[in-house]
Structure formats: structure tokens, C-alpha cells
C-alpha positions in Angstrom: 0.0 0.0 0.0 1.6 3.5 -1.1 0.1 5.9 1.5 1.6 8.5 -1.0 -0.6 8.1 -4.1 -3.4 8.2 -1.8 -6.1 10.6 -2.3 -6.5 12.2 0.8 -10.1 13.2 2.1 -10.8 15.1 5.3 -13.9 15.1 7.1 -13.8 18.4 9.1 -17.4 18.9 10.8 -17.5 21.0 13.8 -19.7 19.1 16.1 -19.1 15.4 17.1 -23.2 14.1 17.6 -22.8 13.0 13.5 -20.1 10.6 14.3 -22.4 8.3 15.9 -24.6 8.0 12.2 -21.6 8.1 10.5 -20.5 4.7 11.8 -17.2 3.5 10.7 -17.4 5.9 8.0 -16.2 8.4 10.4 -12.8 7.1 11.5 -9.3 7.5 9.8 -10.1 4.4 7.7 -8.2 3.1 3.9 -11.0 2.7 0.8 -9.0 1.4 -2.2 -7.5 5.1 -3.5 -8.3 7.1 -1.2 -7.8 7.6 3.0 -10.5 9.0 5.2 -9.0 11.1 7.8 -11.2 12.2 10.8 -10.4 16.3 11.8 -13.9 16.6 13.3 -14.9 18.2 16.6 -14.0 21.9 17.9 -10.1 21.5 17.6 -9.4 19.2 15.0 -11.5 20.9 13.0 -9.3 24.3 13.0 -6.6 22.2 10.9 -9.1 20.7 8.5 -10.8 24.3 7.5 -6.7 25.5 7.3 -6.4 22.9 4.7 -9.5 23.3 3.1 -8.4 27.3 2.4 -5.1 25.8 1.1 -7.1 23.9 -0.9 -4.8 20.6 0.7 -7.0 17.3 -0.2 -10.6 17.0 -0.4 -13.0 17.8 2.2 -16.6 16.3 3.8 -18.6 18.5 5.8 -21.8 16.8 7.7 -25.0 19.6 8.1 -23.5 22.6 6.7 -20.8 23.1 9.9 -19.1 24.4 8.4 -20.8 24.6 4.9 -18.2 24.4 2.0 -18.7 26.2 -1.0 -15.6 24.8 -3.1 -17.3 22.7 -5.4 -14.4 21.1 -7.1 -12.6 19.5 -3.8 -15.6 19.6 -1.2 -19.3 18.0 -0.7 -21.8 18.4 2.6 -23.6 15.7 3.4 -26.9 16.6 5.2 -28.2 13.8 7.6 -31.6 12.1 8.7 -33.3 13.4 5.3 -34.0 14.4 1.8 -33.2 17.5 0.1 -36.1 19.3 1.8 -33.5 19.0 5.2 -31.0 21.2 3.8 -31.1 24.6 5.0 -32.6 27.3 2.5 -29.5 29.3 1.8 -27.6 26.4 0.9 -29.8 24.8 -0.9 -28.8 25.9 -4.3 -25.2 24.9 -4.1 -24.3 21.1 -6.3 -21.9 20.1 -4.0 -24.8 19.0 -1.1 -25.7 15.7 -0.7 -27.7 13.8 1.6 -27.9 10.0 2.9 -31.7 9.5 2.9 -33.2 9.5 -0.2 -37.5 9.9 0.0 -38.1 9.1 -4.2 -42.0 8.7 -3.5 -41.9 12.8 -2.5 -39.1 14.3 -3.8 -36.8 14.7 -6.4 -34.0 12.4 -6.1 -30.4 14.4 -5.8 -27.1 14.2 -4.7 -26.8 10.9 -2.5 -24.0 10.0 -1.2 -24.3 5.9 -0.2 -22.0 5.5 3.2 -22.2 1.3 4.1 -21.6 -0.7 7.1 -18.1 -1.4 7.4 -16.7 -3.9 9.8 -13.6 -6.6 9.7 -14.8 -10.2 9.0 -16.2 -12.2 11.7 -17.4 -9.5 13.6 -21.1 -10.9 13.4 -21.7 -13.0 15.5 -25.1 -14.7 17.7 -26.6 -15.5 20.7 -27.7 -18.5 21.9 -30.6 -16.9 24.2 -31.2 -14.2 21.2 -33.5 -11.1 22.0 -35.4 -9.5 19.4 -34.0 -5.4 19.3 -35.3 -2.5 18.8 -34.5 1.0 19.0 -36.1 4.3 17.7 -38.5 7.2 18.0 -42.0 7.6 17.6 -42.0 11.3 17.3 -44.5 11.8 14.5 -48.4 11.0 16.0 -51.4 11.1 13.9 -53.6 14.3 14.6 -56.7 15.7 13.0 -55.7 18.2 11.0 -53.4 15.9 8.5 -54.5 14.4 6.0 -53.6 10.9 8.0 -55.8 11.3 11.1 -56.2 8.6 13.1 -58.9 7.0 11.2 -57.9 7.3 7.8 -54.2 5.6 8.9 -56.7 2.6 10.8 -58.5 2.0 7.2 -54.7 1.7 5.4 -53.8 -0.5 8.3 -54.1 -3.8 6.7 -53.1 -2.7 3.3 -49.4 -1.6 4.4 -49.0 -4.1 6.7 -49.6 -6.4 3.9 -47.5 -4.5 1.4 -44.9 -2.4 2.9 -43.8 -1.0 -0.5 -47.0 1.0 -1.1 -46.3 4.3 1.1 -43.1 4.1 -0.9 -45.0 4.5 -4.5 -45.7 7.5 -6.4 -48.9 6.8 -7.3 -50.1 6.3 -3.4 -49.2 10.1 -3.1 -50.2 11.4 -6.5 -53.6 9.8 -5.9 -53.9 12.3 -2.3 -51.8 15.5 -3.0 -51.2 17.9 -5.7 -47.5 17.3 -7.3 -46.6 20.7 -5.9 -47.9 20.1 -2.1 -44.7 18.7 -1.6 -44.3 19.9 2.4 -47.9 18.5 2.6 -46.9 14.9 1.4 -43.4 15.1 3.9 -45.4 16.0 6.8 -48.2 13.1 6.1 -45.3 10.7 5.2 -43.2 11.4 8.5 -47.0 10.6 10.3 -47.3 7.4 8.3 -44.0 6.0 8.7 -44.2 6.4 12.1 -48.3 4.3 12.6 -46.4 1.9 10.3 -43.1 1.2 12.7 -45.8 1.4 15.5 -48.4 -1.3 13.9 -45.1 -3.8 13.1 -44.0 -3.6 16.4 -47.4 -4.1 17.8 -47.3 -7.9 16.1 -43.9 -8.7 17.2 -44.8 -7.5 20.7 -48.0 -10.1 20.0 -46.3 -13.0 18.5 -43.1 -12.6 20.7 -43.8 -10.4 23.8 -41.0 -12.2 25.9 -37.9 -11.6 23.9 -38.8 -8.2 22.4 -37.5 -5.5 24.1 -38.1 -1.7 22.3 -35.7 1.0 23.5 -36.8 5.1 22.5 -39.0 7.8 23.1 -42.7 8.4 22.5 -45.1 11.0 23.3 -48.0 8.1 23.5 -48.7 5.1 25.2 -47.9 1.7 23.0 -49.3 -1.2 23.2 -45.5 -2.4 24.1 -43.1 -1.4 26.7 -40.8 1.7 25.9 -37.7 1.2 27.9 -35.5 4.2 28.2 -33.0 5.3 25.1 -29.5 4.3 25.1 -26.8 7.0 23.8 -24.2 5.5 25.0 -22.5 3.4 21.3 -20.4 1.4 23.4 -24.1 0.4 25.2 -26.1 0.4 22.3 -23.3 -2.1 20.4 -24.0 -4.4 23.5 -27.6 -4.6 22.8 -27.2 -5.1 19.4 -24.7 -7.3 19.3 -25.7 -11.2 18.4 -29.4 -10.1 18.7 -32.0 -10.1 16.2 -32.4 -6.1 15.5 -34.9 -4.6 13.7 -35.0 -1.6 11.6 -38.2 -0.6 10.3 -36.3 2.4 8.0 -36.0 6.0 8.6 -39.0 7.9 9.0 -38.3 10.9 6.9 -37.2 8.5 3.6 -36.9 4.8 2.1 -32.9 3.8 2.2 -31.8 0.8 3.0 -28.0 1.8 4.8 -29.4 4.7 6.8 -27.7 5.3 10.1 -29.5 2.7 12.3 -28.8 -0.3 9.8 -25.2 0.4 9.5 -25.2 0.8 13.5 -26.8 -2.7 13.9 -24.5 -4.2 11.1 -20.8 -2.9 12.8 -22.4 -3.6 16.3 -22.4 -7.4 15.4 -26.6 -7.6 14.9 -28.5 -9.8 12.8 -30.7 -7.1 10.8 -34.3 -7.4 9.9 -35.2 -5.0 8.1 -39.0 -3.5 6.4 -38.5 -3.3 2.5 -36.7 0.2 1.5 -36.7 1.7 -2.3 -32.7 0.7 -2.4 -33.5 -3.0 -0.9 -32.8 -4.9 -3.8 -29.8 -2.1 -5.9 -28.0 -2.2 -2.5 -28.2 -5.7 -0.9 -28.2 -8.1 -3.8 -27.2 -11.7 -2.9 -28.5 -11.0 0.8 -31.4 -9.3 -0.3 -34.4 -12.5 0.8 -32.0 -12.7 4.3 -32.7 -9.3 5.5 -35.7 -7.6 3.7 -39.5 -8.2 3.9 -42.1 -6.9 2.4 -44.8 -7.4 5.0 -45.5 -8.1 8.3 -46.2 -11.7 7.9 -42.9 -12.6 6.0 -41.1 -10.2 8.5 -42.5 -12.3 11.7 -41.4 -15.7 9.9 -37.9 -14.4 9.6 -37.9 -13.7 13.3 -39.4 -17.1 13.8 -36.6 -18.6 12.2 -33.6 -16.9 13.6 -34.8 -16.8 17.1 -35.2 -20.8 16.6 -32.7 -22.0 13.9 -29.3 -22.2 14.6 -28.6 -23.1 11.4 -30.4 -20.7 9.5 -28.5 -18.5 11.8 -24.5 -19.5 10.8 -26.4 -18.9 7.1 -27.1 -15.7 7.8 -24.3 -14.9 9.2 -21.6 -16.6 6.5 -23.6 -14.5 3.8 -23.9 -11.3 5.7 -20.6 -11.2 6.6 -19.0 -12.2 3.0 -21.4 -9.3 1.9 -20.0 -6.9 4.3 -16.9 -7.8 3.2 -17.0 -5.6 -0.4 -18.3 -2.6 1.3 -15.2 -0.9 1.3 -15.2 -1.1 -2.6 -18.6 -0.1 -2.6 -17.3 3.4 -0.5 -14.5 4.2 -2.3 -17.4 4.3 -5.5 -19.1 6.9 -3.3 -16.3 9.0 -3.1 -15.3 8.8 -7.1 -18.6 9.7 -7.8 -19.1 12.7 -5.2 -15.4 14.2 -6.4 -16.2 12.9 -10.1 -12.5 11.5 -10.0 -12.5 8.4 -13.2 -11.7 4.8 -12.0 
């Protein structure tokens, strides 16, 4: 390895709450051609905008802190949303990207794709596996959307059945004008979140004493809310040989949003509700991990909570998976600093 015909790329964000969704991605890490070097948080950071104004590498800012406006050796990656997350006065700019991607309502931009990176082996499983999961439940039906309460109870079977369907642009078209695009984000976030809330209702049902759900929620569930873990070296404890499930972000459909890559370095075995990118990001592992409704997700709990050999499969496949993702990273960063293979 020639650490001199490297191409060197600095991620110099201010604040340090991003490094948790970052993952992996976020430490001083090798991808094929280039090197990732961390100069986030209050200090480092100082050096990386130094170099940036010397114009010393390429630079990755997360959230616009600080925002870069070199667009031939920088990008800023907004987090937990589409396009409609970045703020106004940046909004104009072609070097943002974002990492969740909402086709169904908006345009589809920049995306930068950041995936799970770990060293082989590092799943692993339980013999007395838990089912895991962890999240928020922010977004509550109210009258004054279009999903009220009683509208998202007569879709209720439907998207349980079909989990693809909020995810179509056709379910939208047919309730919202094509330019009532806050309208259809504000309805989707509600949505999302009845739909995380009805899954976990029939796991809590079918397997009420290994489930444990860890987050925050302005209502009463049907299932136990035990406190929220921010602790990572915690929350890779939890995860770690359990059965995790991730029921996708709530603001967009992306299959490698922060909570997927979490469970995948942690050492999890992810479940996860079908996503627009399933199939274009998973491939050969797509039928292990993906469902597309509530009765083929509750079989593939069945099964891992009960087969240890299903388990070692899922584990050999997920782990020679994981094993490319570097590849798949340094792709990311040719694309985002158009540099040719």
C-alpha cells in the first residue's frame, strides 16, 4: 500500500453528535485510493478548514458546519433526510448531498451511499437471542393531517400487507397535488411512524417475551418503551448477536441509513422493512434481511430466534457481503469528487 498516491479526504465537521450516524465511516479508515482522515470536533476541526483554504486534499462537511462552498474538492452531506432537510440558503449549491433519499416525495439528488463497514467475523449470535429494537415515535397522527387517526386505521391492513406501497408514487399522486410537496413530507413522516408502531405491535404479539423496544414516545404503545440508550459502546452491546430490527427512517426509504449500519458494525442480525434501495443495495442477501410485509417479516424472526442453522447462514452470507463494502465506499467518493476509476 503506497500511502503516498493516496487521495487524501478530510472530514472536518465541527460538532461530534454526527459521528455516531456516520459509523465507521467516520474514523481515519483506507478505501481502495483514497484515506478518510477524521479532523472533526471543535479542535481538529481548525486544521481541517486550514487545509481546506489551502485547498490541501478534499473535504466532507456533515450539516453545513461548516458549509463548504468549493465545489471542485468539497461535498456536505446533510443527515436524517432528503433535500427538503438542507437549509434554504444552501440549498442551491451542487456540491450537497444527503444520505436518505424519499423518491415517493421528492426529487432524487445528490446521495452519497455510506455502508456498514466492519472486519470479517465481527457478526456474531446468541444463543438466548432477544429481538431489538430502538427508535422514536416522534410523529403521532392528529386531526388536522390528511392521516388522522382513522384514515391511517382503514390503510392499516393494506401496508401491513404490502410495505412498498407508502413508498410508490402513485399512493401520493392519488392524495396530493404534485406541488404540495411539504404536505406529502409531513403526512409521510405521520405514516412512517403508525407503520413502525403497527409492526412492532405484532412482534410485541407473537413474541412479547424476547422483544425488548428501547426510544422515546409522546404516547402510550401497546408495548413497553424502555428508556433510550446513547451510550455506542451500550447500544453495540444490545445489538450485538441479537436479532435487530429496523423498520427504516421515517423521513425516507434507504436501506444503509444510520441505524442499519449501526446494527450491522455492532455485530446484529438485521431485519429489516423493505426500502426503495433493498434490492440495488443488498443483492445476494437481499431475501436474508428484507421483507415486504408483516407476515414474511414475523417468519424471519421465527426462524432466527429458533434455527441455529439458519443463523451460521445468515451470518456466512452477511458477513461475505460486508466484506465488499469498502469497494462499494470508495465508488461513493469517485462519484461525489467525479475523480475516473
Amino acid at each position: 500500500m503506497n500511502f503516498l498516491k493516496k487521495k487524501i479526504v478530510f472530514l472536518i465537521f465541527k460538532n461530534n453528535y454526527r459521528l455516531n450516524a456516520l459509523g465507521n465511516f467516520a474514523k481515519t479508515n483506507f478505501y481502495d485510493k483514497f484515506i478518510v482522515i477524521n479532523l472533526s470536533g471543535r479542535i481538529k476541526s481548525v486544521i481541517g478548514k486550514l487545509f481546506y483554504k489551502l485547498n490541501i486534499g478534499k473535504f466532507i462537511s456533515i450539516d453545513g458546519d461548516p458549509f463548504l462552498y468549493k465545489q471542485n474538492n468539497s461535498i456536505n452531506i446533510w443527515f436524517t433526510g432528503p433535500k427538503l432537510r438542507i437549509k434554504s440558503q444552501y440549498i442551491n449549491f451542487a456540491n450537497n448531498y444527503v444520505n436518505i433519499i424519499n423518491p415517493a416525495i421528492v426529487e432524487i439528488d445528490n446521495y452519497f451511499h455510506i455502508y456498514p463497514i466492519i472486519k470479517p467475523r465481527k457478526i456474531c449470535f446468541k444463543k438466548a437471542r432477544k429481538i431489538i429494537f430502538m427508535g422514536k415515535f416522534f410523529f403521532e397522527p392528529y386531526d388536522e393531517m390528511y392521516f388522522n387517526h382513522n384514515k391511517l386505521l382503514d390503510l392499516k391492513k393494506d401496508i401491513l400487507m404490502n410495505f412498498k406501497v407508502i413508498d410508490e408514487k402513485k399512493f401520493w399522486s392519488d392524495r396530493f397535488n404534485d406541488d404540495e410537496i411539504k404536505k406529502k413530507f409531513d403526512n409521510y413522516k405521520i405514516i412512517k411512524t403508525f407503520l413502525r408502531t403497527e409492526i412492532l405491535n405484532r412482534i410485541n404479539k407473537e413474541f412479547k417475551n424476547h422483544f425488548f423496544v428501547f426510544g422515546t414516545s409522546d404516547e402510550k404503545k401497546e408495548f413497553k418503551i424502555l428508556k433510550p440508550v446513547y451510550d455506542l459502546n451500550k447500544i453495540k452491546k444490545i445489538y450485538q448477536g441479537n436479532i435487530c430490527i429496523d423498520t427504516g427512517s421515517i423521513l425516507g426509504s434507504v436501506t444503509f441509513a444510520p441505524r442499519a449500519i449501526q446494527i450491522l458494525e455492532s455485530g446484529g442480525l438485521l431485519l429489516q422493512t423493505h426500502q426503495h434501495d433493498s434490492k440495488e443495495k443488498l443483492k445476494e442477501i437481499y431475501s436474508e434481511i428484507t421483507s415486504n410485509s408483516i407476515n414474511q417479516l414475523l417468519e424471519q424472526i421465527d426462524i432466527l430466534l429458533t434455527n441455529h442453522d439458519k443463523c451460521v447462514d445468515y451470518v456466512n452470507k452477511t458477513d461475505q457481503f460486508l466484506i465488499g463494502c469498502r469497494k462499494k465506499i470508495s465508488d461513493s467518493l469517485n462519484n461525489a469528487f467525479n475523480i475516473k476509476r
